[in-house]
C-alpha positions as a printed Julia matrix, in Angstrom:
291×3 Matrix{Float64}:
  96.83  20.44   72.63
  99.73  21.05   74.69
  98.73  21.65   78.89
  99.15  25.25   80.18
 102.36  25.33   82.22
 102.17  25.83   85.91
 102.99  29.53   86.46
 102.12  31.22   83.52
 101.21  34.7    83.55
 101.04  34.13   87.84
 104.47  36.21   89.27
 106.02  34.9    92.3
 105.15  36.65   94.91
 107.59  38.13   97.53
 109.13  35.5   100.1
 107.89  35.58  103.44
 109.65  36.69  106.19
 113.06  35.64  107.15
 112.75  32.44  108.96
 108.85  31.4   108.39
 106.87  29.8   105.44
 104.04  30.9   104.37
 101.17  28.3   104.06
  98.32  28.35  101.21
  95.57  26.12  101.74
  94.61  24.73   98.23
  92.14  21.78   99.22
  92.05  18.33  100.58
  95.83  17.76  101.35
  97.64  20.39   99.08
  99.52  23.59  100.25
 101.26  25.59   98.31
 104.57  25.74  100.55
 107.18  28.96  100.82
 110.35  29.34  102.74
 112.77  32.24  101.41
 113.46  31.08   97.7
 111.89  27.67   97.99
 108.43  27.02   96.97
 106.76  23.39   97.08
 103.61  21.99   96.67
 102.4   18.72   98.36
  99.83  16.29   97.07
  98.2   17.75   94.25
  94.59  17.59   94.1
  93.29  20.0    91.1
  89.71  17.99   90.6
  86.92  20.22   90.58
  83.81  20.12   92.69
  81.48  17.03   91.0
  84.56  15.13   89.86
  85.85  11.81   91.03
  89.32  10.8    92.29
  90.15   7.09   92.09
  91.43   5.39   94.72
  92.3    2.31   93.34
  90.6   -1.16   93.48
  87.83  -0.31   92.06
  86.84   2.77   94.91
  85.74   6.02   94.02
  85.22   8.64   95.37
  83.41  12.64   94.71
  84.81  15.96   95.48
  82.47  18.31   97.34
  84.54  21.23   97.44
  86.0   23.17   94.53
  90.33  23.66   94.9
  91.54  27.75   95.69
  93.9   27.35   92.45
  94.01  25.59   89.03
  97.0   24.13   88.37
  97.63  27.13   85.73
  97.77  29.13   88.77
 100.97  27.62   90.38
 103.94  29.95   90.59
 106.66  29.12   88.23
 109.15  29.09   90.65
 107.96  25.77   91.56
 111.0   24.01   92.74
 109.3   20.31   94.49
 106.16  18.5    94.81
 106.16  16.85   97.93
 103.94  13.55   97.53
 103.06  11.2   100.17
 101.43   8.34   98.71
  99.89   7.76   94.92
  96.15   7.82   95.33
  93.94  10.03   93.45
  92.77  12.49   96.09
  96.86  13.33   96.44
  98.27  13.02   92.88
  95.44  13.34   90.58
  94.96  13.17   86.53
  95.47  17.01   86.47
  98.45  16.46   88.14
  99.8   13.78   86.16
  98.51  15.47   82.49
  99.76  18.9    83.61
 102.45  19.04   86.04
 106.1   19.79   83.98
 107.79  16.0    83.88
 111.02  17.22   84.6
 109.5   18.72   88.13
 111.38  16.88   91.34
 108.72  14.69   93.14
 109.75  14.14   96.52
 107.69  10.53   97.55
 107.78   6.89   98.43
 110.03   4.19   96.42
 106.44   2.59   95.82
 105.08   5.9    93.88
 108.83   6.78   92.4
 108.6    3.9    90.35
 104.92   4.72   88.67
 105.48   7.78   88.59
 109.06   7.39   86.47
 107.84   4.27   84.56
 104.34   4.36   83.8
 103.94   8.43   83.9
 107.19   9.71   82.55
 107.92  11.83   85.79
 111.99  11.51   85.55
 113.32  12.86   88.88
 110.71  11.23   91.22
 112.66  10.2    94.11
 111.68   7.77   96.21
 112.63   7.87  100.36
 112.83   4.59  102.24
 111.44   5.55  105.76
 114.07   7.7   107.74
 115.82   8.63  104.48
 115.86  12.34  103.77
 116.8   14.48  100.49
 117.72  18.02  100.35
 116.75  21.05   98.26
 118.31  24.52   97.8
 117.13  27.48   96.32
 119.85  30.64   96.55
 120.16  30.93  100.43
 117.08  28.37  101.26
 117.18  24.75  101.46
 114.65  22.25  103.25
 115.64  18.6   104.57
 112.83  16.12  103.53
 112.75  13.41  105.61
 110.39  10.72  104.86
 108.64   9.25  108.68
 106.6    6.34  108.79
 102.87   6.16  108.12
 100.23   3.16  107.7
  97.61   3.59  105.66
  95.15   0.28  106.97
  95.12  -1.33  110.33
  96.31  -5.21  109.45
  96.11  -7.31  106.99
  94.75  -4.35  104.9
  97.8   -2.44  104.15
  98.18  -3.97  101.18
  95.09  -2.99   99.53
  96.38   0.66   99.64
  99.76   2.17   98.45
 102.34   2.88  100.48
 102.23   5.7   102.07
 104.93   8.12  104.71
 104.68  11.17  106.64
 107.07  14.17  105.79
 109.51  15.62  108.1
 110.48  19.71  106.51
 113.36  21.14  108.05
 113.67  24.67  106.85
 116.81  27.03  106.92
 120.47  28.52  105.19
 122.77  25.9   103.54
 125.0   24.83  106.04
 123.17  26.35  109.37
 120.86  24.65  111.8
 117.19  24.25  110.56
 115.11  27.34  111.6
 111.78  25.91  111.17
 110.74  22.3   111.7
 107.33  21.01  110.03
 105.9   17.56  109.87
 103.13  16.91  107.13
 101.03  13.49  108.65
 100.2   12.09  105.46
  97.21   9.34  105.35
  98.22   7.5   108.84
  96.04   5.85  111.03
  97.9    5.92  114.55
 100.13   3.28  115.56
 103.71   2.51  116.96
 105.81   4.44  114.38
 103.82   7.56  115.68
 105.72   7.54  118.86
 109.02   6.46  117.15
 108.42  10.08  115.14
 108.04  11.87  118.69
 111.21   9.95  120.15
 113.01  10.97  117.32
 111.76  14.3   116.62
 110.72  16.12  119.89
 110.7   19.85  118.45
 108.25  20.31  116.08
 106.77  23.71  115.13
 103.95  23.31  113.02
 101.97  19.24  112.24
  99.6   19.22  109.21
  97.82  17.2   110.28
  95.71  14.75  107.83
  92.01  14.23  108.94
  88.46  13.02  107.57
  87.96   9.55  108.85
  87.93   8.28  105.37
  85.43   5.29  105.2
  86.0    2.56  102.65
  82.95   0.14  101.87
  82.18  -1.8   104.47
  83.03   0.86  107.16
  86.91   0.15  107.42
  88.51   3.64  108.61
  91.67   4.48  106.63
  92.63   8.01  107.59
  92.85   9.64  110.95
  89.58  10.83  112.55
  88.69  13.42  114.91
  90.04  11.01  117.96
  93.1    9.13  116.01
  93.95  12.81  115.18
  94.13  14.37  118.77
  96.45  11.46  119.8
  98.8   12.15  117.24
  99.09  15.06  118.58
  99.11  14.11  122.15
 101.95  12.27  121.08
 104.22  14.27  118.82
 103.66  17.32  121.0
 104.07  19.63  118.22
 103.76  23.76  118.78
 101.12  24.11  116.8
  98.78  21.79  114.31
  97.15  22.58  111.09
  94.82  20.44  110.4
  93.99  19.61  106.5
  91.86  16.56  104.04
  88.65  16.55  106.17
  85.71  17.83  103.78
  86.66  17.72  100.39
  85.6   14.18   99.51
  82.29  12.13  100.37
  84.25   9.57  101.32
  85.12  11.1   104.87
  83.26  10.65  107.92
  85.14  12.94  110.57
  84.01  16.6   110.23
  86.67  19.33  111.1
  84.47  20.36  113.74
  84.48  17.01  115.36
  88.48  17.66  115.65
  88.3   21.28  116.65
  86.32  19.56  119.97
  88.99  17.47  120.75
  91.63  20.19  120.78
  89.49  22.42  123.54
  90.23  20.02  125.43
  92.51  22.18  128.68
  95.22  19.81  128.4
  95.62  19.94  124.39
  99.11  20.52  123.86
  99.17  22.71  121.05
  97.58  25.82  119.66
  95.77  25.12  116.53
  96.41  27.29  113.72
  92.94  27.96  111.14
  93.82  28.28  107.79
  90.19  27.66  105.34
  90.68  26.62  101.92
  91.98  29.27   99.69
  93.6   31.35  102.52
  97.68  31.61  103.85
  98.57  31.49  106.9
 102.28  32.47  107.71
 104.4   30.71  110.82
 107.96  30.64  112.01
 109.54  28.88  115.25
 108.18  31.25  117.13
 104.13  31.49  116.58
 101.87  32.52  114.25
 102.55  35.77  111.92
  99.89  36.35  109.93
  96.5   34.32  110.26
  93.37  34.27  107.33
């Protein structure tokens, strides 16, 4: 039986205001992206609540928390999926079974390579670190730069795939980007953070990935609640979203363990609260529209 397309029978909805994206909060680490004409989706995650995700090596691990959309549900104006690593909480068997092969993947060489020769996935591209790759839609276009992330502390990297951060410079063809948003990815903190900051010192909006994930045997392999503020310490970005912190029972850093950190008086930025299932809209200026 042939997969439902992504889109069908859902109408895009109107773009958001000139100059901001509007945010949908899908699950784990997937939003459902919008800037003018361009619409992208990052890590898909369409498991439902009960199901596991593999995560290679043997690890599994079970969603607790049912995702806002099917993949059915997708606009068909679809024009990216923006991946940041190939593990099964990100790019799932939905995802692979029913995502349109001819769909640009925006990713890491590492992933680009499954996902063209094992998966069929034809215009995966892959980014070596610093490399970037535009899109344009009409009068939209977005600069994807891919930043550096590490998965495992050590000698463990190699146990996990590859993984980078996502750099999403938003504007006209031709013009100055109007709104600047960095998606974390599954980093731990470490050197290349501040390279990102040095590099990048304007940020409007970090999605920011969270959870503490907890591999057997206790070894940490995703930001938590602490790892998390100092990104953000660092980076200095206007505001933070923060995302991938209850879905699966493999984390061990509540949201709420964050949300502490960031009261702190000298937190510098203003965190935006978006709950699964809601949008959240944002420019270079602030917040426009909140859940």
């Amino acid at each position: 039986m042939t997969p439902p397309a992504p889109g069908r029978n859902v109408p895009p909805p109107a773009p958001p205001p000139d100059g901001a994206a509007e945010l949908l909060f899908v699950g784990n680490a997937t939003l459902l992206i919008r800037y003018g004409t361009l619409t992208l989706l990052t890590d898909p995650n369409f498991l439902h609540r009960g199901q596991y995700a593999y995560l290679g090596k043997g690890l599994m691990s079970r969603r607790l928390a049912e995702p806002a959309l099917t993949v059915s549900e997708i606009p068909s104006d679809l024009d990216a999926v923006v991946l940041s690593h190939l593990h099964g909480d990100h790019w799932d068997r939905v995802a692979r079974r029913q995502l349109d092969r001819s769909l640009p993947i925006i990713t890491t060489p590492h992933a680009s390579r499954r996902l063209q020769g094992v998966h069929g996935f034809s215009r995966a591209t892959g980014l070596p670190t610093w490399h970037d790759h535009v899109l344009v839609n009409d009068r939209s276009q977005v600069r994807i730069t891919a930043l550096p992330g590490r998965h495992a502390p050590g000698r463990w990297q190699r146990l996990l795939p590859p993984v980078m951060g996502s750099l999403l410079d938003f504007g006209a063809p031709g013009e100055p980007p109007r709104l600047r948003v960095y998606i974390t990815g599954d980093t731990l903190m470490f050197r290349g953070i501040h390279e990102i900051a040095r590099r990048y010192p304007d940020v409007h909006l970090a999605v920011v990935h969270l959870g503490g994930t907890r591999l057997p045997g206790g070894l940490i392999v995703t930001m938590d609640a602490l790892q998390g503020a100092g990104l953000v310490r660092v980076v200095r970005p206007e505001r933070v979203l923060p995302v991938h912190y209850d879905d699966y029972a493999a984390f061990s850093s509540p949201l709420s363990a964050f949300l502490a950190e960031t009261r702190d008086p000298d937190f510098p930025s203003e965190v935006v609260h978006c709950p699964r299932g809601e949008r959240v809209t944002v420019n270079a200026q602030g917040v426009l529209q909140a859940p």
